[in-house]
N, C-alpha and C positions, 0 to 999 in steps of 0.2 A: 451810230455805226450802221452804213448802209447794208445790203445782199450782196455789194462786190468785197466793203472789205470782211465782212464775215467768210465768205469764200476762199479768198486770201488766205485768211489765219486757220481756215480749216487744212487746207492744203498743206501751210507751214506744220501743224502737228502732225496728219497723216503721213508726211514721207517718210521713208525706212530708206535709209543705204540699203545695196547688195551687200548681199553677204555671198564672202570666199571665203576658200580656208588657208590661203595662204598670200600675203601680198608686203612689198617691200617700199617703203616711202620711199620717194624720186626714184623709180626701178632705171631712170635713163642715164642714171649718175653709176659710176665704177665707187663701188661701199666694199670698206675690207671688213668685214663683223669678226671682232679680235677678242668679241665678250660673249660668253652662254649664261645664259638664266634658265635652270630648270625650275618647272611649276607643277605641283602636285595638285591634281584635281580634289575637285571636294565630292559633295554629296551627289552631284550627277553620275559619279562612277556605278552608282546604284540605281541608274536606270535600265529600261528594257530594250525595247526594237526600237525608242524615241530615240536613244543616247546621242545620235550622232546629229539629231536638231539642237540637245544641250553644249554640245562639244562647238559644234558653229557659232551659236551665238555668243559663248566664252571667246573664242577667238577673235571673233567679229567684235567683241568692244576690247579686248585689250588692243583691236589695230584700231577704233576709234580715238581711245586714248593719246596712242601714240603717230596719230596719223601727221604730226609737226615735226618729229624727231625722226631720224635714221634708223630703223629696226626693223626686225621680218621676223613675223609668230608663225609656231607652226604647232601643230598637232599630231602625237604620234603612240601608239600603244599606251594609253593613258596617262602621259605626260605632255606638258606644252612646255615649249622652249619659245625664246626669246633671244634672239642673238643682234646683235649692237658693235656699233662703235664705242672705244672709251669712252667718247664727249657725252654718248647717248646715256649712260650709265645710270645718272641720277634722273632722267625720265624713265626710267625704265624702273629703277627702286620703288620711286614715288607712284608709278602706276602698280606697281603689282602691292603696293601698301594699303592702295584703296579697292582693288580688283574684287570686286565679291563672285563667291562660285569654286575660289583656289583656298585648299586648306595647309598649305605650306609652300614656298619655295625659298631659291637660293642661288647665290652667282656659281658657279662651276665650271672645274677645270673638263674640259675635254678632251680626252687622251684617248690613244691607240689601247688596243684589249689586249694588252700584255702587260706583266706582273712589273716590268723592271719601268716603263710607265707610269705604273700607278704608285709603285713607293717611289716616285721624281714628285708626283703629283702629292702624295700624302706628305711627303717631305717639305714641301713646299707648304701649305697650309698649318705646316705646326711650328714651324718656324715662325711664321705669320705671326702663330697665334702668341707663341711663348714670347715675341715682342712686345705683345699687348698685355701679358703680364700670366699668360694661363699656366700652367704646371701639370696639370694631366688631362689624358684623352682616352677615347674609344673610339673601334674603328666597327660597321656593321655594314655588312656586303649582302647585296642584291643582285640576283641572277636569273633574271627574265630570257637571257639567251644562255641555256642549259648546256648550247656545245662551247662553253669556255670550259678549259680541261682539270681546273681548280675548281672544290667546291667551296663556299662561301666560308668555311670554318678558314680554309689554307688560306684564302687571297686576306683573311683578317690578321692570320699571324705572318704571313713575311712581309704585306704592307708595312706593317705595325716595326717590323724588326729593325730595320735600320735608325727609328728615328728612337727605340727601346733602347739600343746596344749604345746608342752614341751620347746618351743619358737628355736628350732633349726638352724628351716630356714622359712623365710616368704613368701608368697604364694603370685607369679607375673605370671600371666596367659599370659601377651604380651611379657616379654623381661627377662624371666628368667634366672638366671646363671646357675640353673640345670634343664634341662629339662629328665624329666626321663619318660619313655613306659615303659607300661604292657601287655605283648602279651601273651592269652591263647589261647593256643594250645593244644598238646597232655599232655605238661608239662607247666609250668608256667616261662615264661623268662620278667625278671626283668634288665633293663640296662639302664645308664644316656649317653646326649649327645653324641649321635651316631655320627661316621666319615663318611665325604661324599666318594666316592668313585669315579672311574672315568667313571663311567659310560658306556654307550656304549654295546658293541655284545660282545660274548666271540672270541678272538684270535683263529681262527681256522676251522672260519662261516663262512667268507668271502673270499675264494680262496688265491692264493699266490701271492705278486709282488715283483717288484725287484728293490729296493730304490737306487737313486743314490745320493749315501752319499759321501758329501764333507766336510769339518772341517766348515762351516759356521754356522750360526744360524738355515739357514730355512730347509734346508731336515731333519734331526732330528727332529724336528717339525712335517714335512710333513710323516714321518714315524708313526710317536705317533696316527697323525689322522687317519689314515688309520688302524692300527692297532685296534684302537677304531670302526672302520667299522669295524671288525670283519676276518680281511685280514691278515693271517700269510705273515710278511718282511721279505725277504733278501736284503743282503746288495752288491753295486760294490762302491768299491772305485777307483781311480784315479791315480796311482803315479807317478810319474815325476824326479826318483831320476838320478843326483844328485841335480839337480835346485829344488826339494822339500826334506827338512827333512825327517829324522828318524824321529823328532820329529813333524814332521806333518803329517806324517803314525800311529804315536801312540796315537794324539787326536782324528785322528778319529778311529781309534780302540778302546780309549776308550767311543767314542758316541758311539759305534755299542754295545758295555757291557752295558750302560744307556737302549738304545735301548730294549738289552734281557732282560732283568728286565719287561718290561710292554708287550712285546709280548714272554714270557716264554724262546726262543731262537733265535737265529740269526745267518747264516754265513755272514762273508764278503768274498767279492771278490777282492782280491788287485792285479789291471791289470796296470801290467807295462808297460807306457803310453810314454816315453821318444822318442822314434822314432817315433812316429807318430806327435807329437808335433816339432820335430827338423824337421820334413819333411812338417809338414804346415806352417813351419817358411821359411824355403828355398825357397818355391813355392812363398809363396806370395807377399817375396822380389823377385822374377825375373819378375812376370807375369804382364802384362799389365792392366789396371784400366780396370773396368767393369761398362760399362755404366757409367763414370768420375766418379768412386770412388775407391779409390786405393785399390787393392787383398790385402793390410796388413790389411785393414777395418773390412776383413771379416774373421781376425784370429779367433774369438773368436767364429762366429757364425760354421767354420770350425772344431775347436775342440770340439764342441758339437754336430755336426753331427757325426764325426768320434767315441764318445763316446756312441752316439746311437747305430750308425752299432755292436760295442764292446757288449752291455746293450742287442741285441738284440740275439747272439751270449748265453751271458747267458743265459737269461731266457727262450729262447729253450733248453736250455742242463739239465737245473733244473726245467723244466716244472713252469715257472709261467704263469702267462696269464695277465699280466699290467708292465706297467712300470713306476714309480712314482718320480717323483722331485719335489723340493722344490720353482718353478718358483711362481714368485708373479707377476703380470700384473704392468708393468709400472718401478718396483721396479729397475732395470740394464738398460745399454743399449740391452741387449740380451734377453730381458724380454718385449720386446714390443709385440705385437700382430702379426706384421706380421714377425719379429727375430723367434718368437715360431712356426709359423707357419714353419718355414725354419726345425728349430728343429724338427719338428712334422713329415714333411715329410722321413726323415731317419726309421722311426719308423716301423716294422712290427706288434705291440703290441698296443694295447691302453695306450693311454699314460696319465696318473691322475698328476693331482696338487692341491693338494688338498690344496693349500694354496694359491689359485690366485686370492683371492678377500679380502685375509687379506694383514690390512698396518704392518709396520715395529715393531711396537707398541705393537701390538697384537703379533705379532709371540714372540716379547722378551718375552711377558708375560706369554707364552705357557713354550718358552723356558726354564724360571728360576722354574717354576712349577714344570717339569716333572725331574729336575737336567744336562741339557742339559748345560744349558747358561754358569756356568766357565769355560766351559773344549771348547765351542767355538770360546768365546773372546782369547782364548791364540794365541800370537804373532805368528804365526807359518803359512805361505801363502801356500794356495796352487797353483795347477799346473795354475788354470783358472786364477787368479792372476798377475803369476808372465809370464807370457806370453801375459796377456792383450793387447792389440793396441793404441794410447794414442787417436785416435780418432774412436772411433769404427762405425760401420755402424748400424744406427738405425733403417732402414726399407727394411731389405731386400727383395730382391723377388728370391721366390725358385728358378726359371730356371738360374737368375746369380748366385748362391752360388753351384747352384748344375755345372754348367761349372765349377768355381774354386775346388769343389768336384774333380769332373773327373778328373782334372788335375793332385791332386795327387798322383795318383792311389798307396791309401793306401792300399787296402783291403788284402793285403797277409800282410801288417804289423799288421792290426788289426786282421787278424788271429792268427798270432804270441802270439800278447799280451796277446790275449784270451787263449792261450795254455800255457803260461809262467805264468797264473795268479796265486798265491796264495792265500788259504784257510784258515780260521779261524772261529770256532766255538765259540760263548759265550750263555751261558744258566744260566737260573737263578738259578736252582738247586743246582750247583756249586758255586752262588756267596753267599746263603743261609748258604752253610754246610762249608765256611769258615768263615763268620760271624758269624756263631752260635754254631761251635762244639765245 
């Protein structure tokens, strides 16, 4: 890789769209927007004099998202709306399914601020719902604009009355099947059983790090969380070919597309890893036991320093500022306290894990949430695997691992890899406008 295309691929991470607060795909086209999506903000509503840099960059990726489809976001006394064409509809579900930063929203009727409106509008969604099998509701009203001349107790009972008196649906205030909001505002939005959302900062809050994505369950995990902090991810992967698949370069290429879906985009880094692995193989079959535990002990804790030095290497080139894995305390032999610590020291970056107080349990459950978990269970090893030690060392201490370090004086091979790595972009934009054109 010469100083022009390193230049090149600096420039491709460095650019940032503008951000606006409000813009309309094809603005040069006549769009009749026939659909409203209200959006309930999340955690950012609990900012201070910042809020209105959280509030931009929330809107700036849900128009990244949808920058293929017909729709126009907007932002207003702490809600986002979304309004759309029919057609638009299921890019717009599917975007605010994955949108991290919103802790609820829902399609809504938009109606006039008058009471015979909104029992058309409540009318209309319990019908809805009573076709889809429901049998009772609730209604809870919201009154941000104080000069509507009903207080929020009255617009709950004569909404409520016509669809009460005509026996449609029956009225459960603790466990209803349709819970339906009335939110007056500038207009009148009327919508049932709102979606939870995933809550969390908007993708773009929290500075950048550099995920060390392997085919297993937990960095994928450990990527979502972090994302959720508000931290745009990139991604390095690992490869080891021939002793690793094609097809274990392309599950995790397909996590690192799950990945762009909830942090808007993603590259990976795919560093061709095979010589430094066949050189900590060689080392630690010659070299003399260290402190009576044999150099093969400390393959594993060696190929994760050597991966560091690699991880460090990026995320200076593409300006992150963390370095983030999927380590769970206790969960490997290489996951102990003082194993990580060994890890820890290669590091020039702060190094997060943001999963090292969750059990195994928890990470699956994250996993099959965010659509992670089939595409991890598939049979396909990678490099840490298939190189493992059959007794590995469980406590190591930095000054012996880092001797067997020295030893293998990889650092012009981890240069190497680092130079030979290849790039792959996935965004969600892209995975929108083939689902939905």
């Amino acid at each position: 890789m010469n100083k022009y295309d390193r230049l090149l691929i600096s420039l491709f991470y460095d650019i940032i769209p503008a951000m606006s607060d409000n813009k309309t795909t094809n603005s040069n086209e006549k769009i009749v927007f026939s659909e409203t999506y209200l959006v309930q903000l999340g955690e950012l509503t609990l900012k201070g004099s910042n809020i209105k840099e959280f509030e931009k960059r929330l809107v700036h990726n849900a128009q990244l998202y949808l920058e293929a489809v017909k729709a126009h976001v907007s932002l207003k006394s702490g809600r986002m709306y979304i309004e759309c064409p029919e057609a638009s509809c299921k890019a717009v579900e599917y975007t605010l399914e994955h949108l991290i930063g919103i802790s609820g929203w829902a399609k809504a009727i938009k109606c006039e601020k008058d009471i015979e409106s909104i029992k058309k509008a409540v009318m209309q969604l319990c019908l809805e719902a009573k076709n889809s099998g429901a049998k009772t509701f609730k209604i809870d009203t919201r009154r941000p604009d104080k000069s509507f001349p009903l207080s929020s107790y009255e617009v709950n009972c004569q909404a409520a009355s016509d669809v009460f008196d005509q026996g449609i649906l029956a009225v459960d205030v603790h466990n209803p099947d349709l819970f339906i909001r009335v939110e007056l505002r500038e207009k009148c939005y009327v919508y049932g059983n709102p979606k939870k959302g995933h809550r969390g900062l908007p993708v773009g809050t929290g500075g950048k790090g550099l995920l060390l994505l392997s085919g297993g369950l937990d960095s994928p995990v450990a990527g979502y969380r972090m994302m959720r902090r508000g931290m745009k991810v990139e991604c390095a992967y690992f490869h080891a070919y021939p002793y690793t698949s094609a097809e274990a370069q392309q599950k995790v290429e397909d996590l690192a597309h799950v990945l762009s879906l909830y942090g808007v985009e993603t590259h990976i880094n795919i560093i061709p890893f095979t010589d430094v692995q066949m050189r900590i193989k060689e080392v630690t079959r010659t070299h003399a036991p260290v402190n009576g535990i044999k150099a093969d002990a400390y393959s594993t804790i060696l190929l994760r320093m050597c991966m560091m030095k690699a991880a460090n290497l990026v995320a200076r080139f593409i300006k992150c500022g963390c370095l983030i894995t999927g380590e769970s305390l206790g969960q490997v032999a290489s996951q102990t306290l003082e194993n990580m610590e060994v890890t820890e020291s290669c590091c020039d970056f702060p190094l997060l894990r943001p999963l090292v107080g969750m059990d195994k349990e928890e990470i699956v459950e994250v996993s099959k949430k965010i659509g992670t978990y089939d595409i991890s269970i598939l049979p396909y090893e990678d490099c840490c695997v298939l190189f493992s030690p059959e007794h590995p060392v469980l406590r190591a201490r930095v000054e012996d691992a880092m001797e067997l370090y020295n030893a293998l004086d990889c650092e012009a091979l981890i240069q190497e890899a680092f130079e030979k790595r290849e790039i792959k972009m996935f965004n969600a934009r892209n995975t929108i406008w083939e689902m939905f054109k």
